[in-house]
Structures are given as structure tokens and as C-alpha cells.
Backbone as numpy.savetxt, mean C-alpha at the origin, in Angstrom:
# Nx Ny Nz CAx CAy CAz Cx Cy Cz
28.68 -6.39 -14.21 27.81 -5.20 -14.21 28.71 -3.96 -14.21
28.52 -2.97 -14.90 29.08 -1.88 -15.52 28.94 -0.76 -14.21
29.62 0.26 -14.11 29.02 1.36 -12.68 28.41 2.04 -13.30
27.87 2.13 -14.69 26.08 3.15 -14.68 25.38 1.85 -14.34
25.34 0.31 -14.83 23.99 0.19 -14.08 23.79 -0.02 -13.38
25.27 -0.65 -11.99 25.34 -0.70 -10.59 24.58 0.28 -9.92
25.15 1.80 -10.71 24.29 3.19 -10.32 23.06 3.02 -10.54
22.89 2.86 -11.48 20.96 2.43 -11.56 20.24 1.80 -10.95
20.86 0.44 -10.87 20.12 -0.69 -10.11 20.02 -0.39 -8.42
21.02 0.60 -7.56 21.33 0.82 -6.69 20.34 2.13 -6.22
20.02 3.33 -6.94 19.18 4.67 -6.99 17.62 3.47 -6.79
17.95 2.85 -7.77 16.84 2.30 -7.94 15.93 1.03 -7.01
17.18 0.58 -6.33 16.62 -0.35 -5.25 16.29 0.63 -3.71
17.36 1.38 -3.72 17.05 2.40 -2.63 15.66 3.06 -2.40
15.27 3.89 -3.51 13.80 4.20 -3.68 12.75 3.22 -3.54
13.37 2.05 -3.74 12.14 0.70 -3.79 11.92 0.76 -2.20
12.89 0.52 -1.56 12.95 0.13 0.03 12.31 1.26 0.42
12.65 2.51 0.20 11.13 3.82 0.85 9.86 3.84 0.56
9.83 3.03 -0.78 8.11 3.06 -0.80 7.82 1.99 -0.61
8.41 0.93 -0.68 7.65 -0.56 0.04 7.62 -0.22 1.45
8.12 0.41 2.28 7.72 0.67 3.21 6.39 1.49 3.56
6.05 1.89 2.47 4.90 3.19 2.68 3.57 2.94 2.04
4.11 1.35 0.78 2.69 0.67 0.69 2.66 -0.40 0.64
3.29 -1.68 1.44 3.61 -2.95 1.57 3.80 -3.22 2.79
4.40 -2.36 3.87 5.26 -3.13 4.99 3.62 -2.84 6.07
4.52 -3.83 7.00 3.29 -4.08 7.96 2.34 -3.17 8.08
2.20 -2.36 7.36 0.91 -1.77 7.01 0.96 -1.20 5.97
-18.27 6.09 -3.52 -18.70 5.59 -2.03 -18.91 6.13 -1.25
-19.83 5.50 -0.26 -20.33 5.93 0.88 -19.16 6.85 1.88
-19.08 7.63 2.13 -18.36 8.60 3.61 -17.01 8.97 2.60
-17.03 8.56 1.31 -15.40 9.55 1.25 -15.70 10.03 -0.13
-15.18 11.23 -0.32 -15.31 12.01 -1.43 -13.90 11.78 -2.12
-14.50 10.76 -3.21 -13.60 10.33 -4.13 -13.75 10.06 -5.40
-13.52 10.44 -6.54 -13.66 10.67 -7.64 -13.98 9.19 -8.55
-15.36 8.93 -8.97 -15.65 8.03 -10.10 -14.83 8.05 -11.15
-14.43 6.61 -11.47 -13.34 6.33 -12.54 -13.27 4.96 -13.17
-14.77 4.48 -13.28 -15.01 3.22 -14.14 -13.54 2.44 -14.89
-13.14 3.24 -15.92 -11.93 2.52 -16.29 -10.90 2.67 -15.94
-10.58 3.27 -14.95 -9.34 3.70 -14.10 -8.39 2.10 -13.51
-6.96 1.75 -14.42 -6.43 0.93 -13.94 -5.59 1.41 -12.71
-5.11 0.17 -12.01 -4.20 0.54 -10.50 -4.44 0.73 -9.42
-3.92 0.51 -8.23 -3.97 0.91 -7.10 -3.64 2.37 -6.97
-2.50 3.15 -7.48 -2.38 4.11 -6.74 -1.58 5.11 -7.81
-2.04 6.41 -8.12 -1.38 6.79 -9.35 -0.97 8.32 -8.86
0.02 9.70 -9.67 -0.26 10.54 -9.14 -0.23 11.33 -10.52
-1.10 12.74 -9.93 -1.71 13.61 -10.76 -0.90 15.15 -10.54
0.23 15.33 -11.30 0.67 16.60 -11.42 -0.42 17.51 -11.40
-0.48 18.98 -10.72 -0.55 19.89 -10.49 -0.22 21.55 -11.58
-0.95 22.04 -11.88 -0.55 23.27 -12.73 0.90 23.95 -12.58
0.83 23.82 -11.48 2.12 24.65 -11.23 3.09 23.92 -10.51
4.04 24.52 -10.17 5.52 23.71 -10.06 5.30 23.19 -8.64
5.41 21.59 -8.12 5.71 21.31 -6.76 4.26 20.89 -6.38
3.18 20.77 -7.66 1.85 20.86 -6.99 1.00 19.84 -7.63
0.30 18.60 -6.67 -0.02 17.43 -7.20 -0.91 16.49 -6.45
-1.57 15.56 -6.74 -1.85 15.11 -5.71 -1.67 13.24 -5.87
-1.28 12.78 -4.95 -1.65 11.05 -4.73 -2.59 10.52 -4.21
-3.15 9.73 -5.17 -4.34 9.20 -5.33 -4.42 7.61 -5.03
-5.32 7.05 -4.15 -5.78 5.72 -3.86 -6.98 5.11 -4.48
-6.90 4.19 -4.53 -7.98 3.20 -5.30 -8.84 2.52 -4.37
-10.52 2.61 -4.64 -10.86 1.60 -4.16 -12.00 1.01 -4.80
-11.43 -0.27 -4.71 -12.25 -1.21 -6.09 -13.24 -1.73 -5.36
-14.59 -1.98 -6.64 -15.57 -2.73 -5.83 -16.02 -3.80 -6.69
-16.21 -4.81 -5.79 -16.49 -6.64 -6.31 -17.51 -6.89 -6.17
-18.31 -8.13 -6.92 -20.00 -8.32 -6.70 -19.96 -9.81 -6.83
-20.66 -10.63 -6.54 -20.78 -12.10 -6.33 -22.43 -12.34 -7.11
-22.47 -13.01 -7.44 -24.35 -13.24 -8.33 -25.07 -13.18 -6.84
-25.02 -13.48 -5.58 -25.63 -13.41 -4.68 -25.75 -11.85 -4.35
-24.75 -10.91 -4.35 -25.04 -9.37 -4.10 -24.34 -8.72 -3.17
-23.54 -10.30 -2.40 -21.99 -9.76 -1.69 -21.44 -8.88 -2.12
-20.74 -7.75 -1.91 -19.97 -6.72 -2.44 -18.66 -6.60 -1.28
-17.39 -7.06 -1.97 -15.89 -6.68 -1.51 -15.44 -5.59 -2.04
-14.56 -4.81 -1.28 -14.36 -3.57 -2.00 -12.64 -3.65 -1.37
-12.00 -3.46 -2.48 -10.51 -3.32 -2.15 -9.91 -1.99 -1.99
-9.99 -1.93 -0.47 -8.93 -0.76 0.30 -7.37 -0.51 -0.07
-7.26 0.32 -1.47 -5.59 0.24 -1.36 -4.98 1.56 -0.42
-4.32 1.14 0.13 -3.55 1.73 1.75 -1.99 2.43 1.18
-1.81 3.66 1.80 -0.64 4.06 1.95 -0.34 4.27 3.33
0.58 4.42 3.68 0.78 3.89 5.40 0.97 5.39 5.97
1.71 6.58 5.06 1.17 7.84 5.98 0.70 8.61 4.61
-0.06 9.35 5.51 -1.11 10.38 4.29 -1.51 11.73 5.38
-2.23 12.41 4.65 -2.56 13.55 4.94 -4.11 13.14 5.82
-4.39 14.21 6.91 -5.19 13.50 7.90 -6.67 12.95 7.34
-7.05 14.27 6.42 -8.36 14.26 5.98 -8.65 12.67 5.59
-7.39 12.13 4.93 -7.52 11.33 3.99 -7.93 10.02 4.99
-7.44 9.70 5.86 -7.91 9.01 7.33 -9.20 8.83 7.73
-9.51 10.24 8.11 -10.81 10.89 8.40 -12.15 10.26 7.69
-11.66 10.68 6.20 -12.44 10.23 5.32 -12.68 8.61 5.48
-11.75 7.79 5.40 -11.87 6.39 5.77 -12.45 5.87 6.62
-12.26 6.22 8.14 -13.22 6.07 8.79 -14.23 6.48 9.10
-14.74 7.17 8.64 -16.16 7.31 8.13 -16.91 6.23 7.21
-15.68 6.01 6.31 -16.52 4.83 5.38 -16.52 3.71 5.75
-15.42 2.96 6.62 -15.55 1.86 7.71 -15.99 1.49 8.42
-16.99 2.45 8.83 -18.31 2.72 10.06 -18.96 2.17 8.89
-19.23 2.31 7.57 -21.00 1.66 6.91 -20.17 0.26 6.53
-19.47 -0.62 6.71 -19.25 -1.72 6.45 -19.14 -2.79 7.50
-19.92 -3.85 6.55 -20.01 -4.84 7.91 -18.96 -5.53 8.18
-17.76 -5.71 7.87 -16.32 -6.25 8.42 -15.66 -5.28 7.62
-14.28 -5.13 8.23 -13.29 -4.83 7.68 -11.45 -5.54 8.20
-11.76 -5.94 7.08 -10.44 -6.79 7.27 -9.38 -5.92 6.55
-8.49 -5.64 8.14 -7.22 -5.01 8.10 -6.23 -5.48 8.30
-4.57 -5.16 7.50 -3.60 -5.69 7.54 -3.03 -5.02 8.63
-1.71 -6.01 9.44 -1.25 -5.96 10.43 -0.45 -7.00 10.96
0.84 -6.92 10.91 1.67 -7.73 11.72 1.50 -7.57 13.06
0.67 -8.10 13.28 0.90 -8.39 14.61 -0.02 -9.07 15.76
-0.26 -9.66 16.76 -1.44 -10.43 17.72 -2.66 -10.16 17.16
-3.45 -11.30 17.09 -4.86 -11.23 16.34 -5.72 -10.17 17.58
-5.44 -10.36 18.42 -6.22 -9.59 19.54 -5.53 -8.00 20.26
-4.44 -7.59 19.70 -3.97 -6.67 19.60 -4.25 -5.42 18.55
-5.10 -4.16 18.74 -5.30 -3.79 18.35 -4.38 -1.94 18.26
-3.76 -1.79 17.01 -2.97 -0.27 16.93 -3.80 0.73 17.41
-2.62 1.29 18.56 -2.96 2.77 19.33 -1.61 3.78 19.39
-1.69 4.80 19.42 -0.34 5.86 19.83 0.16 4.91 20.82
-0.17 4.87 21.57 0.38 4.58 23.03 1.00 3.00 22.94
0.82 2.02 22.14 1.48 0.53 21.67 2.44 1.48 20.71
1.96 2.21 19.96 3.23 2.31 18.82 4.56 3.04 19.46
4.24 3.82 20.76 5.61 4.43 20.69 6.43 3.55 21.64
5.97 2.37 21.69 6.41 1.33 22.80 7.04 0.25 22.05
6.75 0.19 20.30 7.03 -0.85 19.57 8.45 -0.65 18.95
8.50 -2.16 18.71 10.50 -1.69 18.12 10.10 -2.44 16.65
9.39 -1.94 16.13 9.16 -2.09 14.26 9.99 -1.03 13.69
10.83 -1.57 13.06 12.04 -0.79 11.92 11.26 -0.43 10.95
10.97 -0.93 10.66 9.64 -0.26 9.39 8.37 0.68 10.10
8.17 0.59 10.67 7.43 1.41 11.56 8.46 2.82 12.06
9.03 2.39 12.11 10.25 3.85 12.56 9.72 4.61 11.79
10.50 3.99 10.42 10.50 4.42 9.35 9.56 4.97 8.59
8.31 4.56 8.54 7.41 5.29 8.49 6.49 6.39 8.96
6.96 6.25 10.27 6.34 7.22 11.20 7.37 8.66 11.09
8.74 8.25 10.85 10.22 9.44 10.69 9.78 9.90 9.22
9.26 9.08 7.84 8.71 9.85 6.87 7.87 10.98 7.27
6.56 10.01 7.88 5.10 11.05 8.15 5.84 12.64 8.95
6.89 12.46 9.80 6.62 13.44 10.54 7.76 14.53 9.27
8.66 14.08 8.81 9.36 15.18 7.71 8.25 15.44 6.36
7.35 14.09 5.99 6.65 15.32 4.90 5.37 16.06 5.36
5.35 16.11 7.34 4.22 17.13 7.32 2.81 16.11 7.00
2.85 14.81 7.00 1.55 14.21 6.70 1.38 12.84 8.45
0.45 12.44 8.04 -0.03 11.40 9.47 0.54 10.15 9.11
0.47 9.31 10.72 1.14 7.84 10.34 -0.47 6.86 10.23
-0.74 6.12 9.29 -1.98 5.45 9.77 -2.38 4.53 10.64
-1.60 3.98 11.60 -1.69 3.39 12.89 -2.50 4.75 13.69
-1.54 6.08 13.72 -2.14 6.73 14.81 -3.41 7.28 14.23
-4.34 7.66 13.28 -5.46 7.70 12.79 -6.45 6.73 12.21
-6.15 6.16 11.80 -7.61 4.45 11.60 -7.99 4.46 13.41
-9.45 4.23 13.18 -9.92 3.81 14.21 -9.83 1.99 13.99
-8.39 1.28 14.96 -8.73 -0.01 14.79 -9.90 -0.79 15.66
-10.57 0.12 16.62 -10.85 -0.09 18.06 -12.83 -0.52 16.93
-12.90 -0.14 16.04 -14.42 -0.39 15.71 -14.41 -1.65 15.74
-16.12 -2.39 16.15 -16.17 -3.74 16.18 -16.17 -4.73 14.71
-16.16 -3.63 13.72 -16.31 -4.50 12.39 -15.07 -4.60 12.10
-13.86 -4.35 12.91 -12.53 -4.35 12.28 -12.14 -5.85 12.86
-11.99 -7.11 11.59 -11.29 -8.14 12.03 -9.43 -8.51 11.31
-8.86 -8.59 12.23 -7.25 -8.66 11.99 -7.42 -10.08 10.53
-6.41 -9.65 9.54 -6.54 -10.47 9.08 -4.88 -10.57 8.12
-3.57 -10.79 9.00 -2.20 -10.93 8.98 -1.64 -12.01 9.32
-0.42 -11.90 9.49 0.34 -12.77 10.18 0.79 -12.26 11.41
1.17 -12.89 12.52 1.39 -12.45 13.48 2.96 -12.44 13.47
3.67 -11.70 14.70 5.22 -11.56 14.49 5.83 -13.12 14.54
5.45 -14.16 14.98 5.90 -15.21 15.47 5.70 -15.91 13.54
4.29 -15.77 13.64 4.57 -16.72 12.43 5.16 -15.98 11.02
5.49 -14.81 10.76 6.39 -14.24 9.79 7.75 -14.74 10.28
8.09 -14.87 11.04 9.42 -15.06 11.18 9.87 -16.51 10.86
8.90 -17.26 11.55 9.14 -18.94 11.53 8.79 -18.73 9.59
8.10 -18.05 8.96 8.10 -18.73 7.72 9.32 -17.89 6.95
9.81 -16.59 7.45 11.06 -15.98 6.90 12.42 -16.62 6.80
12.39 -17.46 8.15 13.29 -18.57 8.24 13.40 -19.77 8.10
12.62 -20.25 7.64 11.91 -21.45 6.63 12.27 -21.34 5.22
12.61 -19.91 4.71 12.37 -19.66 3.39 14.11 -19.28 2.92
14.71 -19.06 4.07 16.02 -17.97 3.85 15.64 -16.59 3.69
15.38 -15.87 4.31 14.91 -15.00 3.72 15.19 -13.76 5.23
15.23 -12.66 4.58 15.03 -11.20 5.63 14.85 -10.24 4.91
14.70 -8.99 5.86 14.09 -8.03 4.90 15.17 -7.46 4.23
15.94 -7.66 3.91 17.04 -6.51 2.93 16.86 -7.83 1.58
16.99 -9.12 1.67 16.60 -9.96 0.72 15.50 -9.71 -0.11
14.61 -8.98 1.09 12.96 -8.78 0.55 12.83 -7.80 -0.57
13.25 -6.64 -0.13 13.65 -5.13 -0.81 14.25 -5.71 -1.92
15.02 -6.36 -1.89 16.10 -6.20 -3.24 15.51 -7.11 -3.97
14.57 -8.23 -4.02 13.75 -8.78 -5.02 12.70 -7.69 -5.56
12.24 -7.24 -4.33 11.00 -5.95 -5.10 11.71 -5.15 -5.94
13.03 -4.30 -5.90 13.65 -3.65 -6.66 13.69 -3.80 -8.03
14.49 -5.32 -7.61 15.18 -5.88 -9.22 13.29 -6.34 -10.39
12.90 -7.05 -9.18 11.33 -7.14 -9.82 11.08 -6.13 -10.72
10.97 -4.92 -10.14 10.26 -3.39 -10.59 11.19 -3.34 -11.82
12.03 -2.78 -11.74 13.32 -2.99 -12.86 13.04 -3.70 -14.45
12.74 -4.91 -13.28 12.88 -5.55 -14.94 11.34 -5.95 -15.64
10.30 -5.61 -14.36 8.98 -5.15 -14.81 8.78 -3.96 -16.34
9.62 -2.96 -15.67 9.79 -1.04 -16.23 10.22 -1.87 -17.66
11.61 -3.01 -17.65 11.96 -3.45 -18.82 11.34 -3.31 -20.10
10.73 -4.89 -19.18 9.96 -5.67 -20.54 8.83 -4.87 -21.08
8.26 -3.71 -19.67 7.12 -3.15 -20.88 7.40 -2.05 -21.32
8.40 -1.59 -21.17 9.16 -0.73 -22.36 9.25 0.88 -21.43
8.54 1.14 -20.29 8.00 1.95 -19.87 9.52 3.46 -19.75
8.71 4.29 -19.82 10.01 5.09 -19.44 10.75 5.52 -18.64
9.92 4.74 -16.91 10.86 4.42 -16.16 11.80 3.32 -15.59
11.83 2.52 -16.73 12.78 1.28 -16.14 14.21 2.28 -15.84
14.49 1.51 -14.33 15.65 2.12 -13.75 16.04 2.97 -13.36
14.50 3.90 -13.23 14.68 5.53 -12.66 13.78 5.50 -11.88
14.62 6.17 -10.84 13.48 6.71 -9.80 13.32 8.70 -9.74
12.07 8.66 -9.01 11.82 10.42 -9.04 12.99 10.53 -7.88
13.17 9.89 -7.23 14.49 10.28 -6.42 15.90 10.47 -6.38
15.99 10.77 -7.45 17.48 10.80 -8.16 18.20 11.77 -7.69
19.64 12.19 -8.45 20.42 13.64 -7.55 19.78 14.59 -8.12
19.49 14.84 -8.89 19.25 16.01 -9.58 17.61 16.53 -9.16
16.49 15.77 -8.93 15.57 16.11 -8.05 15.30 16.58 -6.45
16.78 15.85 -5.82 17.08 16.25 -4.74 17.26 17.53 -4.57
18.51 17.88 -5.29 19.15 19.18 -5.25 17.91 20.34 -5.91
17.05 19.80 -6.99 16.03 20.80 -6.99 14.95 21.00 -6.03
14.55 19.94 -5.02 14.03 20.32 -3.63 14.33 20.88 -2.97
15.79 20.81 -2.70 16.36 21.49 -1.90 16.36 23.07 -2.09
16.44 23.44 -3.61 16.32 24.59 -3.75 15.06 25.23 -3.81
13.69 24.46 -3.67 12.50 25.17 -4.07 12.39 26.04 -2.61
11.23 26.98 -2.89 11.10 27.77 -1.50 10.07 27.04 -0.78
9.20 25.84 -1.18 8.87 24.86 0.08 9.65 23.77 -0.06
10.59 23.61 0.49 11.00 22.34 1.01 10.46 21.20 0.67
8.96 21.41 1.93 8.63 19.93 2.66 7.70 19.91 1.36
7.17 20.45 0.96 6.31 20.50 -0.09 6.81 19.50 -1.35
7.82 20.33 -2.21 8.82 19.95 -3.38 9.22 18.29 -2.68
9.66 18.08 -1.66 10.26 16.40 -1.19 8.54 15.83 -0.61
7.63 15.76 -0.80 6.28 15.55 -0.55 5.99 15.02 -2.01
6.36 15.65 -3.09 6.01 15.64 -4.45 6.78 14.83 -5.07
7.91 14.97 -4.66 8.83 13.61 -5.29 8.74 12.24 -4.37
8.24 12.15 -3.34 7.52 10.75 -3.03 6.60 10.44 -3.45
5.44 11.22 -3.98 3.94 11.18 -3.96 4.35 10.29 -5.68
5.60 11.00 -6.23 5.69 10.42 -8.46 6.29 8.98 -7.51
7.50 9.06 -6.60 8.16 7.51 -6.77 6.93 6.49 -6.01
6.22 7.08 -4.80 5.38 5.94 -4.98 4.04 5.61 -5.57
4.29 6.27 -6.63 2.95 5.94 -7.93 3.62 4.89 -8.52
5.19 5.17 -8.92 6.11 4.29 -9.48 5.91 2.95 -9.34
6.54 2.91 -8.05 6.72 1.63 -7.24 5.37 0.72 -6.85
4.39 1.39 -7.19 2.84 0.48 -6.86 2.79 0.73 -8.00
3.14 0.32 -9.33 2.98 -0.07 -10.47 3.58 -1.93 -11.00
4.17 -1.88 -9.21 4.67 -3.18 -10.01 3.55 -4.83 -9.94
3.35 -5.51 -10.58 2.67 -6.57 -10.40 3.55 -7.60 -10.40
3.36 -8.26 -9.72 4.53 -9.37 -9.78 3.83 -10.69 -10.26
4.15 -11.69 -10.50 3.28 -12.78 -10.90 3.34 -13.53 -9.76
1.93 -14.58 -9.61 2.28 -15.38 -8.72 3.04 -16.53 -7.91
4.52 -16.76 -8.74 5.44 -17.58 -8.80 6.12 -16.58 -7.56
6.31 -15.34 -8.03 7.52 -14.79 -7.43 6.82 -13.91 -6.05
5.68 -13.50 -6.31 4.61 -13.12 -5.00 5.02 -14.30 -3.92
4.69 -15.08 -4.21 4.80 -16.59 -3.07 6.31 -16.32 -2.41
7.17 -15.98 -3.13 8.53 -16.39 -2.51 8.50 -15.40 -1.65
7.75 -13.76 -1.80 8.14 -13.29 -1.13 7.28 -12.71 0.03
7.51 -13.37 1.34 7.07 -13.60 2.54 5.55 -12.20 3.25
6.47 -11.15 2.96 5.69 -10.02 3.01 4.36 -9.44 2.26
4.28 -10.30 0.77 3.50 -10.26 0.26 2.59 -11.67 -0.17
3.20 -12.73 -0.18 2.23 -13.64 -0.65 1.63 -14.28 0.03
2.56 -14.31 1.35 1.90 -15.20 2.68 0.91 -14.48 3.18
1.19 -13.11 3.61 -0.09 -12.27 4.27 -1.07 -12.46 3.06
-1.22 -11.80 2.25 -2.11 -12.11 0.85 -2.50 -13.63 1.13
-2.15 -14.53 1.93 -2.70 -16.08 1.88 -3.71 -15.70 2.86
-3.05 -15.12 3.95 -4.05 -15.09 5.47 -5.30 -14.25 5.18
-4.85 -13.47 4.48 -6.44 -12.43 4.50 -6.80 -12.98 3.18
-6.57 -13.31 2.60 -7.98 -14.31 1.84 -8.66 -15.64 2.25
-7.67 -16.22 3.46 -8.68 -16.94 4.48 -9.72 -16.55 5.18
-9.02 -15.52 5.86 -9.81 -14.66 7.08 -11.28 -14.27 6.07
-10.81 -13.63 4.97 -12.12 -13.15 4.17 -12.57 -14.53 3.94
-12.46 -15.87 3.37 -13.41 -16.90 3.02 -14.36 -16.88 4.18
-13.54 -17.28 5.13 -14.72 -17.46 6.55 -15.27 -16.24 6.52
-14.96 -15.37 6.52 -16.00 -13.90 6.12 -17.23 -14.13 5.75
-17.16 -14.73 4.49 -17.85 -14.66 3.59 -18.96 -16.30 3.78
-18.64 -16.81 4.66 -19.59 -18.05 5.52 -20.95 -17.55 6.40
-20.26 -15.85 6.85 -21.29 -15.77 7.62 -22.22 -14.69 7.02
-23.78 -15.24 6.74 -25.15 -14.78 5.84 -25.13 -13.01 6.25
-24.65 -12.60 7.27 -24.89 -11.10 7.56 -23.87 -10.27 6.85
-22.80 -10.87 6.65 -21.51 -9.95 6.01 -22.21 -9.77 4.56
-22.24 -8.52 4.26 -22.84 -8.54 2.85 -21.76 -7.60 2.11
-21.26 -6.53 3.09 -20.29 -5.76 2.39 -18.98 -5.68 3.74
-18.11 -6.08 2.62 -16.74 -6.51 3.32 -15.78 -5.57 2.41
-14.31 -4.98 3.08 -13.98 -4.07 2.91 -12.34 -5.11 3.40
-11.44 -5.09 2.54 -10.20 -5.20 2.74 -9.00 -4.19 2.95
-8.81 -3.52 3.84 -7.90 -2.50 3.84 -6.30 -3.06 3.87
-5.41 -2.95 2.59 -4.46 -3.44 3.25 -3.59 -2.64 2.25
-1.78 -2.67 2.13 -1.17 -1.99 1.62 -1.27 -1.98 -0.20
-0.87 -0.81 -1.02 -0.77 -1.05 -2.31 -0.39 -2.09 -2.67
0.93 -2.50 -2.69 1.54 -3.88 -3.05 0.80 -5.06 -3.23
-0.28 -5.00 -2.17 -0.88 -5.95 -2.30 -2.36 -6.64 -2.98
-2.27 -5.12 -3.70 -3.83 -5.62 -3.87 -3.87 -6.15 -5.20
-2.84 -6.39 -6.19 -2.87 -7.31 -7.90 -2.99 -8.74 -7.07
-2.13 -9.14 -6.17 -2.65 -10.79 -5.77 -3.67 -10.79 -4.87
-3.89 -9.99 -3.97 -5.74 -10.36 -3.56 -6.80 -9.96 -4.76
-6.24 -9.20 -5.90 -7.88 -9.34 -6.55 -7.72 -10.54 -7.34
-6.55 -11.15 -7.58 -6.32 -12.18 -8.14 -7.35 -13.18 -7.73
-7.33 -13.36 -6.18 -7.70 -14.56 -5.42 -9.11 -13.90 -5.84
-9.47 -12.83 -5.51 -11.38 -12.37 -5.49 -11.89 -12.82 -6.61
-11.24 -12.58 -7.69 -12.29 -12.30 -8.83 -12.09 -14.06 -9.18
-10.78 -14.91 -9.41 -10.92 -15.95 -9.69 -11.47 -16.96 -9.20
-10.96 -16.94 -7.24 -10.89 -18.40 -6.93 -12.70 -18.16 -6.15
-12.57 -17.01 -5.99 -14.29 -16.42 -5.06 -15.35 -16.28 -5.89
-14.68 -15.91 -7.15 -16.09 -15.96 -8.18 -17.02 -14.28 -8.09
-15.84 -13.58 -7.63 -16.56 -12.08 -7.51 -16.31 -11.23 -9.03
-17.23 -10.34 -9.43 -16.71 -9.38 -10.05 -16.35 -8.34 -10.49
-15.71 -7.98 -11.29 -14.60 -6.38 -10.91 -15.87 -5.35 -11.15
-16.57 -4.27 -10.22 -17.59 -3.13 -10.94 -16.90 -2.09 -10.82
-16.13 -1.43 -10.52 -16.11 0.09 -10.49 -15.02 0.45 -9.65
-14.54 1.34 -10.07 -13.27 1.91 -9.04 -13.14 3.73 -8.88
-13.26 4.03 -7.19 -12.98 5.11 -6.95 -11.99 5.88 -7.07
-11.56 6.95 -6.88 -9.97 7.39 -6.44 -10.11 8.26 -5.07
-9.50 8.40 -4.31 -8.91 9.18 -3.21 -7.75 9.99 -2.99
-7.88 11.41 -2.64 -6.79 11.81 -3.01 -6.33 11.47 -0.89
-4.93 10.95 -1.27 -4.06 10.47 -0.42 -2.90 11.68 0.45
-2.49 12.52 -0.38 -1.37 13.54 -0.55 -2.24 14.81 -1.36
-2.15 15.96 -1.01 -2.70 17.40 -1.38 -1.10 17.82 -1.43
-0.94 18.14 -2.71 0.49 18.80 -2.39 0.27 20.35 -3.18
0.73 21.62 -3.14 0.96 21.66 -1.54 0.02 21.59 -0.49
């Protein structure tokens, strides 16, 4: 390997590891969000007229069964701007389960007061984003405490026993998502294979804008539109622990969901990353089908 594409592959795995953290790692009715029938993706972003000004946008898809069940797929960014919270729980109050992602005790439910007690590296990390771009962490805003909220993860014990079962840790993890994305950007020709919005030359123009937090708000909001572009297939989903195994548990947790005659509308909240292999499982192995998809704006920049 040559040192431009060491340089590439390296800009480029780096940026992977900040936004898998922000829509992968352990983490309509009531929200004003924009109709978009043919709208592909989880999570896209929408430049702004003027310089530094944009917004990131969330998806949420809705599923139908010939019976009249309706699943609706929650795609999650782990910190956002408060409204954007706000708005959510509001819409989590009209649903009769909501199955949320979460490493951690099925009977343990996220509060301020557990999180500043927890030693999650990814959680640091996300919470040290939220507080430099000026936006919220979503542990400390989701109400997990509602009774329709059922855990539907792996717990810390059993990620680990299957991380070490597999060979596997998280810097292994990152650098498959990277190279994945990479050679995703490749094959479909796209014009960002091997670039991220986080490069030197975007830096140094943040640095110089007269908002700061704003201008570095805007260049996360393009890299993680980027990086939740990737689909992985289900060969290589499986291998990797963070995504295919949880993606196993909460499409259990949802089958038995879906046993009991009162659940009629079920609501999966879980990170971007994850939602090409859970609609995988919905629409094929459940027999649901794809109707309609919202958007949410996630990020108001400025």
C-alpha cells in the first residue's frame, strides 16, 4: 500500500470510528417531520443556502402486515439537538411497545445519574461530542422510564462472551466498518469512496469560520450522512458483533412482540447502522410491508 492510500484509508477509517459511534454504538403522530414516500435511507443531510448552514435528517419507516400490525423503524443518532428528543417522545407515548437499543441489563433502565457513574468508552465519547457541538446526549433525553419501552439488546456479559468467541474487539470492529464503507463508495462508483468531510482542509476551514461550533456541527452532520450510507450484506453484518448479533436480539424481542394480540403498533428505536439488516428481517422473514417514510430534522445547523 502506497502513503496516499495508507492516507486515505487512515482519514478515512478515523471518521468511520466518530460516526459509528454516533449511529451504531450502544446506542406521524407527535413529530413534525417531513413526508417523503420515495425517500431512500436512514439518514441523509440537506445543505443550507448559505455557508455553514444545514440540516441532518432521520428516517422513520413504516411497515404493515395483511393483519394491520404496523412497525415503524426508529433510525437513531445518539446526540442531536433537544427538540429533536422532545419530539420523539412525544411520539413514543402513542405506541404500544417500543423496542429500544441498549447494551446493557434487561431491567436497567438509562438515567443522568447511571450515566455519569458508567465507564462506556463509547459513551464518553459520545457524550464529549454532544457537549463540543452544543447538541444533547440521547440517554440523558429519551424518556426510557415509559412502560411501553421494552429493552431489546445484548447485555454487557453476553457481547463480550460472543466478542470473544469471535476474536474480535472494538478497534477490529471500526476497521471492518471503515474498509467496508471504502470499498462500498468503490464499487458504486460514488464520489466519496475514500473521503471523508473530515479532512485537513475542512478542518482548517472551521477553524477559520466565525462560528466555530456551528462550521464543526456541519462537517459531522455531511460525514455522518456518509457513513450511514453504508449497507453491508448479510455475510459480513453477522461477523460483526455490534451489528448483527444485536440486530438478532431485537428481532427476537420484536417476534414475541408481535405474539401478543394488543401490540398493534410497535416502534423500533435503534442506531442508523442498523436499520438495512432489521428491515431486512421485517419485510422478509415477518412478512411486513415497506409504506412510507418520514424525515426528521436531527441537527438545525446553525
Amino acid at each position: 500500500m502506497n502513503l496516499s492510500v495508507f492516507t486515505s484509508v487512515f482519514n478515512c477509517f478515523a471518521a468511520r470510528v466518530v460516526a459509528f459511534c454516533l449511529i451504531a454504538a450502544i446506542p406521524a403522530t407527535g413529530v413534525n417531520g417531513q413526508s417523503d414516500d420515495e425517500a431512500v435511507g436512514w439518514i441523509r443531510f440537506v445543505a443550507g443556502a448559505e455557508p455553514w448552514q444545514g440540516e441532518l435528517q432521520t428516517a422513520i419507516t413504516r411497515y404493515q402486515n395483511p393483519d394491520g400490525v404496523v412497525i415503524e423503524l426508529v433510525a437513531a443518532v445518539h446526540i442531536a439537538d433537544a427538540e429533536y428528543y422532545a419530539g420523539l417522545n412525544e411520539y413514543f407515548a402513542s405506541q404500544d411497545s417500543v423496542l429500544y437499543e441498549l447494551v446493557a441489563e434487561a431491567n436497567e433502565r438509562p438515567s443522568p445519574d447511571v450515566l455519569s457513574d458508567g465507564d462506556s468508552a463509547l459513551g464518553f465519547i459520545q457524550s464529549a461530542l454532544a457537549s463540543f457541538l452544543d447538541v444533547s446526549f440521547q440517554l440523558e433525553q429519551i424518556d426510557y422510564s415509559a412502560n411501553n419501552f421494552r429493552h431489546a439488546d445484548l447485555s454487557p456479559t453476553q457481547l463480550r462472551k460472543i466478542m470473544q468467541a469471535k476474536g474480535e474487539n472494538f478497534f477490529s470492529m471500526f476497521l471492518s466498518l471503515a474498509l467496508a464503507q471504502i470499498a462500498s463508495d468503490q464499487r458504486q462508483g460514488t464520489a466519496n469512496a475514500s473521503v471523508s468531510a473530515l479532512n485537513m482542509f475542512s478542518l482548517f476551514s472551521a477553524l477559520a469560520a466565525d462560528d466555530q461550533t456551528s462550521a464543526f456541527k456541519y462537517l459531522f452532520a455531511e460525514e455522518l450522512s456518509y457513513s450511514g450510507g453504508i449497507v453491508l450484506g448479510p455475510e459480513l453484518e453477522q461477523q460483526i458483533t455490534l451489528l448483527g448479533e444485536r440486530n438478532r436480539v431485537a428481532i427476537e424481542v420484536l417476534t414475541d412482540t408481535l405474539k401478543e394480540p394488543r401490540q398493534r403498533t410497535i416502534s423500533i428505536f435503534y442506531g442508523v447502522a442498523h436499520m438495512a439488516g432489521i428491515e431486512r428481517e421485517v419485510v422478509k422473514s415477518l412478512g411486513f410491508e415497506r409504506k412510507n417514510q418520514r424525515w426528521l430534522t436531527a441537527w438545525k445547523i446553525p
